[in-house]
KEKOLDO-626769 format. One record per residue (C-alpha): chain; residue in one letter; x, y negated, z negated; residue number from 1. Coordinates in pm, 1 decimal, m for minus. Each point is the difference from the previous one (the first is absolute). Last residue first. Example, Ala and Ser with C-alpha at 12.3 -4.5 7.8 and 13.67 -1.06 7.14 Angstrom:
! residues 2
   unit   code          u          v          w   pos
      A      s     1367.0      106.0     m714.0     2
      A      a     m137.0      344.0      m66.0     1
END
This chain:
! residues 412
   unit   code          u          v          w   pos
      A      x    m2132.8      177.7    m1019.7   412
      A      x       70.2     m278.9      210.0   411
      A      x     m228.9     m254.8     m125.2   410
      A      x      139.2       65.8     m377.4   409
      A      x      160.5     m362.6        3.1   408
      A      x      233.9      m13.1     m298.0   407
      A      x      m82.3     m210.0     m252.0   406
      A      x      262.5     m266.5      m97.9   405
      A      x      274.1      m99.3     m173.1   404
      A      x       57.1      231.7     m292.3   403
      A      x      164.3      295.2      214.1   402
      A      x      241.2     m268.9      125.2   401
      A      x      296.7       95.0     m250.2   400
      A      x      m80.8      351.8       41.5   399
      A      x      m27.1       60.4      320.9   398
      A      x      372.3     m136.8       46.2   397
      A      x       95.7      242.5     m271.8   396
      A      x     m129.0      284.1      168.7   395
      A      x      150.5      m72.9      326.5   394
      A      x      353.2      m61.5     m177.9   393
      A      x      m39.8      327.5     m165.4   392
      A      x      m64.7      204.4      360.8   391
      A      x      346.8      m97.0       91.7   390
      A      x      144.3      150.2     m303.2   389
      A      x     m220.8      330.5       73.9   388
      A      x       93.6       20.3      336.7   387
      A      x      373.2      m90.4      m74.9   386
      A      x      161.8     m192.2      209.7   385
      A      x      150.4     m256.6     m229.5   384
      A      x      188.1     m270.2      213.9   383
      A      x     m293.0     m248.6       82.6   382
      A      x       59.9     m323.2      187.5   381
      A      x     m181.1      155.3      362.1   380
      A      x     m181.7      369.2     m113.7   379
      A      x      214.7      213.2      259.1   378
      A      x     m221.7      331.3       12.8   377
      A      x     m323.5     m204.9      m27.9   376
      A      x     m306.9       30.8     m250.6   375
      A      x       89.0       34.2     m319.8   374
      A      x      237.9     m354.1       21.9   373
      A      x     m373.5     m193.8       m8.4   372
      A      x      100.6     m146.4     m315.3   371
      A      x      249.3     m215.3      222.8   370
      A      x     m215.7     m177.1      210.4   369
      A      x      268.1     m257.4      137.5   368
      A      x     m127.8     m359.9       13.4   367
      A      x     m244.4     m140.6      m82.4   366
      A      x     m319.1      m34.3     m286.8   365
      A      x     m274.2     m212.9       40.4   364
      A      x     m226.4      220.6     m153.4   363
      A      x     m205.1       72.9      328.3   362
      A      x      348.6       80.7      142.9   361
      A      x       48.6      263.6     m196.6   360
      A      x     m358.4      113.9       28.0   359
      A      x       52.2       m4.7      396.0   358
      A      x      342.1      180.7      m24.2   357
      A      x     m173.9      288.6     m212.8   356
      A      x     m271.9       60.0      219.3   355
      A      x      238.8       35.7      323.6   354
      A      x      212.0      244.0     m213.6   353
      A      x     m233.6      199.8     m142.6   352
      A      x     m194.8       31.3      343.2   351
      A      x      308.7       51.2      191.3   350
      A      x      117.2      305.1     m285.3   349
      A      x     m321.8      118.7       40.8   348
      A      x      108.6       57.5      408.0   347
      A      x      280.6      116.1      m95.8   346
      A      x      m25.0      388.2     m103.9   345
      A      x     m315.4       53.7      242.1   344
      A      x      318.5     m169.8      246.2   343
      A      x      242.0      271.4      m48.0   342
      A      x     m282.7      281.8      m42.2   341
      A      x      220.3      231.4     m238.1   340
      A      x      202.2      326.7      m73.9   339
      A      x      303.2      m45.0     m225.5   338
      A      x      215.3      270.6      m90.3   337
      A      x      166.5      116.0     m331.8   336
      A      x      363.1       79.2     m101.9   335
      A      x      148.6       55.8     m328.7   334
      A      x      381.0      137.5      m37.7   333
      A      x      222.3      158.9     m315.6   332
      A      x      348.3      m19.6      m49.4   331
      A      x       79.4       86.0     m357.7   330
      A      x      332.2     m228.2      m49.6   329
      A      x        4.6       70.0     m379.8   328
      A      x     m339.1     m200.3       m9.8   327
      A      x     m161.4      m94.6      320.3   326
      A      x      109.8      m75.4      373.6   325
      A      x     m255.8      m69.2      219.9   324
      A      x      m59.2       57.4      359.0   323
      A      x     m319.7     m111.5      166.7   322
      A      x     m157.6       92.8      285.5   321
      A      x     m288.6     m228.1      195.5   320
      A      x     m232.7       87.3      272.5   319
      A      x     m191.8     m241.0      178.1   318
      A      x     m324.0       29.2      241.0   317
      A      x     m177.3     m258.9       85.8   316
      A      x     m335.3       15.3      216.6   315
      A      x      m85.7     m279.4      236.6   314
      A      x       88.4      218.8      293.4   313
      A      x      181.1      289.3      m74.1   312
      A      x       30.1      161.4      359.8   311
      A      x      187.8     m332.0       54.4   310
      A      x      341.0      104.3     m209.4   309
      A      x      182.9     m254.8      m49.6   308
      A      x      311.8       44.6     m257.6   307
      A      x       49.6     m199.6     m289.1   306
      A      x      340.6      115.6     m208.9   305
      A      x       52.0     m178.4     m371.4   304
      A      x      325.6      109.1     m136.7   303
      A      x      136.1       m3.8     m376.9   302
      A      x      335.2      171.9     m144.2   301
      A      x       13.3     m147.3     m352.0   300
      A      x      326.1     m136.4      m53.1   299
      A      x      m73.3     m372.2      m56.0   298
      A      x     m265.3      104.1     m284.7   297
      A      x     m197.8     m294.9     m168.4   296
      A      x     m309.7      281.5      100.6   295
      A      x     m253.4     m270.5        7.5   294
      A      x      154.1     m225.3      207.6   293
      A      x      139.4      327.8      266.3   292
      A      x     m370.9       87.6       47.7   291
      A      x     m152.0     m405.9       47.5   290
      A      x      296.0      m13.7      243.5   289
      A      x      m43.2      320.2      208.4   288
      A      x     m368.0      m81.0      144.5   287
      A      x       94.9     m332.8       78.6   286
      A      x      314.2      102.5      205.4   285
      A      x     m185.2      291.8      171.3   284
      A      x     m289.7     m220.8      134.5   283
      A      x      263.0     m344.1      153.7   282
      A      x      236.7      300.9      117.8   281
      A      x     m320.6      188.4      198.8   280
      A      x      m64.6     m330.0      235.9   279
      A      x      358.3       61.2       87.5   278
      A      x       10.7      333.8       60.0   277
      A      x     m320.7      m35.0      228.6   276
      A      x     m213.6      276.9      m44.3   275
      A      x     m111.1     m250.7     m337.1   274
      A      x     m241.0     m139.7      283.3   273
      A      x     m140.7      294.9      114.6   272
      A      x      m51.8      152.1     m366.0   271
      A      x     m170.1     m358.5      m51.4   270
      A      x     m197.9       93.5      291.0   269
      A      x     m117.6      319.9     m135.6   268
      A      x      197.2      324.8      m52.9   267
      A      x      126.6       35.3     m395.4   266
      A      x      271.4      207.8      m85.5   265
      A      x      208.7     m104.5     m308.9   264
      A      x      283.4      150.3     m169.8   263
      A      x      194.6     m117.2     m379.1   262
      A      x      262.7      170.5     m120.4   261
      A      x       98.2     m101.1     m391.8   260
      A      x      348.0      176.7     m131.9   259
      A      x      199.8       m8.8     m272.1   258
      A      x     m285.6      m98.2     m230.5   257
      A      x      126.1      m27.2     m338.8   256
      A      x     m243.5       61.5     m233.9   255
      A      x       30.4     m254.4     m321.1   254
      A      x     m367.5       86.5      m65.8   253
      A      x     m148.8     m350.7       49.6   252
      A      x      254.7      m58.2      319.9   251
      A      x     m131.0      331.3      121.0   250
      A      x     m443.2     m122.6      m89.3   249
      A      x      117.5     m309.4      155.6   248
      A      x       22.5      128.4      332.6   247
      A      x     m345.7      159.9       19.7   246
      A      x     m238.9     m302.7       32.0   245
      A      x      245.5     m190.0      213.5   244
      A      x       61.9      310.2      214.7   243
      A      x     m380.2       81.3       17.3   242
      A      x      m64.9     m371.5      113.8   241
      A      x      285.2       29.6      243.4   240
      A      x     m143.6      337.0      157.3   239
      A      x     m336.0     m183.6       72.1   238
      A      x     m155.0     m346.7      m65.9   237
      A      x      247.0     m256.4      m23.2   236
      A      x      m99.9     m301.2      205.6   235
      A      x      370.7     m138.4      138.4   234
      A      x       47.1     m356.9     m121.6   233
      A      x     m118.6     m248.2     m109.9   232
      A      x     m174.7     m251.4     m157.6   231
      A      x     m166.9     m375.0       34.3   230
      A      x     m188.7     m256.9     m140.4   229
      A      x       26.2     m308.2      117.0   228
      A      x       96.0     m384.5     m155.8   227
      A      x      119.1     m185.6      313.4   226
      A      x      318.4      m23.4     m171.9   225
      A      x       33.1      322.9     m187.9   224
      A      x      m72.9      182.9      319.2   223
      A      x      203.9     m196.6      204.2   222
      A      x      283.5       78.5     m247.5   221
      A      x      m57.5      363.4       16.4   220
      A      x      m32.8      m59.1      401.8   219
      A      x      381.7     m108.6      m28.8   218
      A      x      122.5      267.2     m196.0   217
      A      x     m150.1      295.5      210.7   216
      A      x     m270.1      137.7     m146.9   215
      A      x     m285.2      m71.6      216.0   214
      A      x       37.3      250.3      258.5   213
      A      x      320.0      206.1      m17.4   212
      A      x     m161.9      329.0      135.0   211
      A      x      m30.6      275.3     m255.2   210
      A      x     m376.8       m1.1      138.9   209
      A      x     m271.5     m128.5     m245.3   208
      A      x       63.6     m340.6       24.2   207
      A      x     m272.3     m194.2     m201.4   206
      A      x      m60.9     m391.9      110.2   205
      A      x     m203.5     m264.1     m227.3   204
      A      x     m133.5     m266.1      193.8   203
      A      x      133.4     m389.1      m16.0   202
      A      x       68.2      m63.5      431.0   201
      A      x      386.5       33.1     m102.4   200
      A      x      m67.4      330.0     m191.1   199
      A      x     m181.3      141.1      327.9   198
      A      x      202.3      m89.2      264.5   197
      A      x      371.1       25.0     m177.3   196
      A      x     m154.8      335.4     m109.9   195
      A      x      m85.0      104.6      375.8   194
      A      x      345.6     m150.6      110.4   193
      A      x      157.0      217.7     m202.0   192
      A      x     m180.2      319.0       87.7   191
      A      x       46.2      m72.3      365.5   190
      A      x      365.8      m19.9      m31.6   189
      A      x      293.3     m209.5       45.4   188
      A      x      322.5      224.9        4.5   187
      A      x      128.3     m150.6      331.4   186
      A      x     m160.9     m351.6       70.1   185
      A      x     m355.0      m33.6       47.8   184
      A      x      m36.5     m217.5      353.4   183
      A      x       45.4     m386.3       67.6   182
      A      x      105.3      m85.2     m382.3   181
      A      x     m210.4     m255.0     m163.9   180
      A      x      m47.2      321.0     m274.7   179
      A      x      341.8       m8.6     m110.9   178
      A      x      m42.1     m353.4     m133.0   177
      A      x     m241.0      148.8     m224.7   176
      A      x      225.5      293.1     m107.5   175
      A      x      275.1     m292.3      m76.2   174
      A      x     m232.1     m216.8     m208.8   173
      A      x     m129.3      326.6     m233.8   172
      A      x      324.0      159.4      m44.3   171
      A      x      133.8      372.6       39.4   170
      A      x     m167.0       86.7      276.6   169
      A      x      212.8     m277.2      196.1   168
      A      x      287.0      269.2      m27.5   167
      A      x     m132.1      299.0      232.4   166
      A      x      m99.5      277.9     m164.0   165
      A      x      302.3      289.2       72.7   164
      A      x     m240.3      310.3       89.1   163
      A      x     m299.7      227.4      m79.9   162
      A      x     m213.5      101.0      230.4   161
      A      x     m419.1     m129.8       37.0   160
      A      x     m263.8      267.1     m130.6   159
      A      x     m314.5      m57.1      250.7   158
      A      x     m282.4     m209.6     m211.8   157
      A      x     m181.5       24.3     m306.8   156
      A      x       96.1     m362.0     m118.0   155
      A      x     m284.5     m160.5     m211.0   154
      A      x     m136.5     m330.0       42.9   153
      A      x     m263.3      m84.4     m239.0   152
      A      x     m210.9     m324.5       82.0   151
      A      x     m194.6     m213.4     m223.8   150
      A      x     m302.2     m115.8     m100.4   149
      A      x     m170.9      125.5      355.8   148
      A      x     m273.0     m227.2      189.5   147
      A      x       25.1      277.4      244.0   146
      A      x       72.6     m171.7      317.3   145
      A      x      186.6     m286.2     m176.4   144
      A      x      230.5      299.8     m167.1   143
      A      x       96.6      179.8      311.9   142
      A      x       60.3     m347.9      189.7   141
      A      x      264.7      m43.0     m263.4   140
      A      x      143.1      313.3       76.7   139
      A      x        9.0       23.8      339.4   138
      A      x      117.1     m352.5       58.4   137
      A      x      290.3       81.3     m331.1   136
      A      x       66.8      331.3      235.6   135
      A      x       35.7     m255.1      312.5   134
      A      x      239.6     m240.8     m178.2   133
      A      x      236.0      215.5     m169.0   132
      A      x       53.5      107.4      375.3   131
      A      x       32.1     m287.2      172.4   130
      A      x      303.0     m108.0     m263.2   129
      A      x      140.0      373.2       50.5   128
      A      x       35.6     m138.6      358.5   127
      A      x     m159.7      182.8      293.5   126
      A      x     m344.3       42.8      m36.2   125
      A      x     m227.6      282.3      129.7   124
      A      x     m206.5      227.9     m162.8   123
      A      x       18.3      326.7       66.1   122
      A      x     m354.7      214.5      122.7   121
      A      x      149.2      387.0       58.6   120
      A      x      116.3      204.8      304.1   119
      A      x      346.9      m43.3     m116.1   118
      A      x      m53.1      m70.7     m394.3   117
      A      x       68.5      346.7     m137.2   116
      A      x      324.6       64.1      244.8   115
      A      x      134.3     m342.2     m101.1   114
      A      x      m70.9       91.2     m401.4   113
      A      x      166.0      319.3       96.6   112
      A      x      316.4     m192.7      181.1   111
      A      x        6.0     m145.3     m272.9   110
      A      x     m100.1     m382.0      m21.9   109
      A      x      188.0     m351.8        0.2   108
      A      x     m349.0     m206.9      m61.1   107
      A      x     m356.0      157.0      104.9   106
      A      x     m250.5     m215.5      m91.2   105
      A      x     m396.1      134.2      m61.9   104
      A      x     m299.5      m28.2      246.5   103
      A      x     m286.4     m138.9     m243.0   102
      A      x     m282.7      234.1     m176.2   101
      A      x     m298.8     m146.6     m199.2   100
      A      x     m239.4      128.3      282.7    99
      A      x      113.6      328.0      m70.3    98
      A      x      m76.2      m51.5     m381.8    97
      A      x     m401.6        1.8      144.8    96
      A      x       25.3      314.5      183.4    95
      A      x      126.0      136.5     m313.7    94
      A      x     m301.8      m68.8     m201.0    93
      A      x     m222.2       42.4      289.3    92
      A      x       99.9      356.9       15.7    91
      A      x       m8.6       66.5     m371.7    90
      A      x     m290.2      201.7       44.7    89
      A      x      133.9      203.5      248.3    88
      A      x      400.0       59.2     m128.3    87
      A      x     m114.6      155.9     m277.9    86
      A      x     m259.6      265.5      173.6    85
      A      x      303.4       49.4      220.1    84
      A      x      245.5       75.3     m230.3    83
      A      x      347.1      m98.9     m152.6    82
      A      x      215.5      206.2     m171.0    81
      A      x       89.3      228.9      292.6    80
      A      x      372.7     m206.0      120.4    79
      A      x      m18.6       21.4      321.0    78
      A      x     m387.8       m1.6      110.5    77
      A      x     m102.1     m258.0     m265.1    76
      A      x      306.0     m217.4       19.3    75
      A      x      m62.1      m10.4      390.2    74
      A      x     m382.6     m114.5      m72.8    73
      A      x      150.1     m238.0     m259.8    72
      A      x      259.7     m170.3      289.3    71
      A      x     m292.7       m4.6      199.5    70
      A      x     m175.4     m207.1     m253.1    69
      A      x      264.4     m188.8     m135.4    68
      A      x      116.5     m138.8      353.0    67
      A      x      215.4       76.5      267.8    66
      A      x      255.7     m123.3      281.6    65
      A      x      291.9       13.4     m222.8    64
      A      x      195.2     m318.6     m150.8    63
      A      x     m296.2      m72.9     m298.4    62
      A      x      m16.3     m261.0     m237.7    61
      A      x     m309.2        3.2     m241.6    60
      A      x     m316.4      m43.2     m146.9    59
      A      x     m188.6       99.2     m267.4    58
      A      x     m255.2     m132.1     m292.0    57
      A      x       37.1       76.4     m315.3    56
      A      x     m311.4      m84.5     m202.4    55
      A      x     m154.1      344.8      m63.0    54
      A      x      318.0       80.9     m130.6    53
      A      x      m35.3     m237.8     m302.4    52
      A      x      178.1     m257.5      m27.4    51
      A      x      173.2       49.3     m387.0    50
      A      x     m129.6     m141.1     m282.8    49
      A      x      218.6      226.7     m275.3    48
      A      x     m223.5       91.9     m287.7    47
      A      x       38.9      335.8       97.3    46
      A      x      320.3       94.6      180.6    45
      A      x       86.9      289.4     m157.2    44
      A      x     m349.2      122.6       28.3    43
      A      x       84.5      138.8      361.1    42
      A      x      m96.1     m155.6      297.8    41
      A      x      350.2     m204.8       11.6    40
      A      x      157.3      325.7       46.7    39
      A      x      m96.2       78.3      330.7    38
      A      x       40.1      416.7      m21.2    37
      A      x     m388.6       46.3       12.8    36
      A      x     m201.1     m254.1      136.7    35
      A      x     m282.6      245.4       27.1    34
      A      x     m165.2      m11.4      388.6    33
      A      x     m346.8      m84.8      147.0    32
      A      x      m73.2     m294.2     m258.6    31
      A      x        5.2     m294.7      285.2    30
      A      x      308.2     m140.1     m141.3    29
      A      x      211.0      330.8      m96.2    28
      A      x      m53.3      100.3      405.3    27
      A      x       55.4     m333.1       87.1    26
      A      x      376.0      m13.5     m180.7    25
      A      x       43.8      381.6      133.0    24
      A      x      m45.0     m125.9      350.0    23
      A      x      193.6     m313.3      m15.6    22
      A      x      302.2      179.6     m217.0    21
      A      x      m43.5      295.5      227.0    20
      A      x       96.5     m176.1      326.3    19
      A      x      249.1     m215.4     m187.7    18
      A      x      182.0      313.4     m113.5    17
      A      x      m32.6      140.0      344.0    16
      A      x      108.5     m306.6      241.0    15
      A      x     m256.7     m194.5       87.3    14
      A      x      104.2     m322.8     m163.0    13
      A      x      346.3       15.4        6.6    12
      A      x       16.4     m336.6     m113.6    11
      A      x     m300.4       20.4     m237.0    10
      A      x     m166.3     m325.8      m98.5     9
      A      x     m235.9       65.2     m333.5     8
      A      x     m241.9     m253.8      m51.3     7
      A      x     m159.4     m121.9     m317.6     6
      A      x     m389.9      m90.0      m30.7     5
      A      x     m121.6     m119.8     m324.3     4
      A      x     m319.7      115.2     m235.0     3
      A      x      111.9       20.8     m369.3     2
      A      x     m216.3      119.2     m280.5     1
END
């Protein structure tokens, strides 16, 4: 039975899913809670010595003025899953992650990123250079103060826009000269430089935004270099999952969908941030590849809308219609909708995730975590997007390092 310490290094780190992640993660720990939905809980993964929950310990990056245990208090009244009774005897828990918690970057924001960090605790530095070097600082002291194996650093942070990524992210030795710039260039991002932190410093790094993070070409060669883990991106845990799950069954059938209409309402501060059109592009274009992959289908009409509405809070809400064509051109038409707790639906996904990355690295293994393709929208080096495909490479992965160890049961 293993006994080892890991951290898990939010950016974003009271934000909503990483609210719950910390709460539900102490909830599981201290026996108060069932760890339904994480996956790696379930006997799938026996025989697999992974940390167990009771050993992840939290900290984080944070641009608002808050911390974990307000931000759980505000959880609690918004969003009704959370209670007081909860919340009380995991008081010191949280109060404790709190004092994990740094002032995060802010580097070529939205103006809702801008709005979210204007009354909040920013850390300063000027050149992207400075900045690699204060999250490694944070991170590294992180570790010492916990006498951690290794840290996890996973990406739950605003969603950054898409645009033209500038050139030097294409090679190792020109994104490093890059960073001796004065100030981050047009197109740098805080998700970049985050990965560039992490990997560089030797700890695994998860993006689970649709953010470029760690998969642009040149941080997949860091990776390989320094020897990391690393995945991404976009967790998958609500309409997308469905449509990945559901997709196939048409191509299975030769159905010919005509049509696939996808809307989402969801009202908390990732609603606020995907207000801004082009926030929303980086969402709807990963939630419309993983669709139109699995159809093989050029003409099939497909749109993903995202609209804000704050009355909703941390619920989701997405309808979907679909128009199919069948034999002798019978037009027929499914449609279903989607209720869920956005971040009750990620927050197991973090704990997966973060547990996964440690074992990987544990093995020695680097590199992109491809058998972990189930759990993102935009699965980095993987072109099938079926659920079920996706879900294969997980179990085959298990498989071939089922008979290397015992699985720690502390967290059960």
């Amino acid at each position: 039975m293993t006994n080892r310490k890991t951290g898990v290094w939010m950016i974003g780190a009271c934000g909503a899913v990483s609210t719950l992640t910390c709460v539900g993660a102490r909830a599981i720990a201290r026996g108060l809670k069932p760890a339904v939905g994480v996956l790696t809980e379930s006997p799938l993964f026996d025989g697999l010595d992974l940390v167990g929950i009771d050993d992840l310990v939290f900290g984080g990056h944070e641009i608002r003025d808050t911390d974990v245990h307000c931000a759980a208090r505000e959880f609690r009244d918004r969003a009704g899953i959370l209670d007081q009774p909860l919340l009380g005897v995991l008081h010191d828990d949280l109060i404790e992650i709190d004092r994990n918690l740094r002032p995060g970057y802010v580097v070529n924001p939205t103006t809702a990123v801008k709005e979210l960090a204007k009354n909040g605790k920013v850390a300063r530095a000027r050149s992207p250079r400075k900045i690699v070097e204060g999250i490694q600082r944070d991170l590294r002291e992180f570790q010492e103060r916990h006498d951690l194996e290794t840290v996890i650093v996973v990406n739950v942070s605003s969603t950054e826009p898409p645009g033209h990524l500038p050139i030097e992210y294409a090679d190792l030795d020109a994104f490093r000269k890059a960073l001796q710039s004065q100030r981050p260039r047009k197109g740098v991002t805080s998700s970049v430089l985050n990965a560039y932190a992490a990997i560089d410093a030797g700890f695994p790094f998860v993006n689970f935004t649709p953010s470029p993070g760690s998969t642009i070409p040149a941080l997949v060669q860091l990776a390989q270099e320094r020897g990391v883990p690393h995945m991404g991106s976009d967790g998958k845990t609500g309409e997308t999952l469905v449509k990945t799950a559901l997709a196939p069954l048409f191509a299975g059938r030769a159905l010919r969908v005509l049509s696939w209409e996808g809307y989402n309402m969801l009202g908390n501060r990732d609603g606020f941030v995907l207000n801004d059109p082009s926030a929303r592009e980086s969402k709807t274009r990963s939630k419309d590849r993983a669709l139109r992959q699995i159809l093989g289908d050029d003409d099939t009409h497909s749109k993903v809308t995202i609209d804000y509405v704050p009355s909703l809070d941390d619920w989701k809400v997405a309808w979907d219609y679909i128009h199919f064509e069948g034999f002798l051109g019978a037009r027929m038409s499914m449609q279903f909708t989607w209720q869920g707790n956005d971040s009750a639906l990620a927050a197991p996904l973090v704990l997966d995730l973060a547990r996964l990355a440690a074992f990987a690295q544990a093995q020695g293994e680097s590199g992109l975590m491809t058998w972990t393709a189930a759990y993102f929208k935009s699965p980095a080096a993987v072109e099938d997007q079926s659920f079920v495909k996706q879900f294969e490479l997980l179990e085959s992965y298990v498989a071939r390092h089922r008979a290397g160890g015992t699985r720690s049961k502390q967290s059960r």
